[in-house]
Structures are given as structure tokens and as C-alpha cells.
N, C-alpha and C positions, 0 to 999 in steps of 0.2 A: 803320275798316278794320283797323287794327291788333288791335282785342280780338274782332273778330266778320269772318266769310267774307264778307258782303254786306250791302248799302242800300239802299233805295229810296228814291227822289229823285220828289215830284211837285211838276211845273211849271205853271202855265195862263200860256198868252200866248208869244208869243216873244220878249219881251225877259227871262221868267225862264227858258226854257229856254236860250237865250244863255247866260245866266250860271250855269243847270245844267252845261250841257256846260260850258265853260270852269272850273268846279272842278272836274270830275271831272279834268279834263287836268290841274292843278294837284295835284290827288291822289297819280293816278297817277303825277309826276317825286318824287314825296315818299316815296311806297310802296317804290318801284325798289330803292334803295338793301337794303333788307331782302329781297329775292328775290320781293316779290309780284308780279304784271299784273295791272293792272286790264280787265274787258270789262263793257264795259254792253250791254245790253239795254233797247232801247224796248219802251214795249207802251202803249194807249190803257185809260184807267179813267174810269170816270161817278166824279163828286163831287157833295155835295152844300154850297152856299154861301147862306148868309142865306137859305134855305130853297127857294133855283134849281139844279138842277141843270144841271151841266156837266162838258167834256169837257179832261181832264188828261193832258199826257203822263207817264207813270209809266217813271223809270227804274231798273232793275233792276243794282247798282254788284256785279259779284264778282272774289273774289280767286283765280286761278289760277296 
């Protein structure tokens, strides 16, 4: 976040989205100090895994 405006973050499952969100919020106290905010945005993406597709939450990490 520091060398670039934004990130995306993709999770499958809720125990890696847990731990998605919960860096961002780690991030974000870390950014603070330098004058960024961080806002995410969810959004849903199809992936493709060992040849099955599925459904990932994609987050969208920016700096404002």
C-alpha cells in the first residue's frame, strides 16, 4: 500500500476471509500514521481451482 493506491485480496471460505479482513484492519493502523485510509470494497469473482470452479470473495484494498 505504501508503493501502490490499491490491492486485491481474494479469499474462499470464511475462515480465510476472517483473516482477510482482519489484515486489512492491521493495515490500515499501520498506514494511519503516513495520512492514508484505507476502504475496501467487497465484490464476488468465479475462480478456477484444480480445474473446479468457484466462488471467491475479492477485496478491493484503496488508499484515500
Amino acid at each position: 500500500m505504501r508503493e501502490h493506491d490499491n490491492v486485491e485480496i481474494q479469499a474462499i471460505g470464511a475462515g480465510a476471509l476472517n483473516q482477510a479482513i482482519k489484515a486489512i484492519a492491521i493495515a490500515r493502523g499501520f498506514v494511519a500514521p503516513s495520512g492514508k485510509n484505507l476502504v475496501c470494497i467487497p465484490a464476488f469473482t468465479d475462480i478456477v481451482i484444480d480445474g473446479e470452479e468457484r466462488t471467491a470473495i475479492k477485496l478491493i484494498v484503496e488508499s484515500k
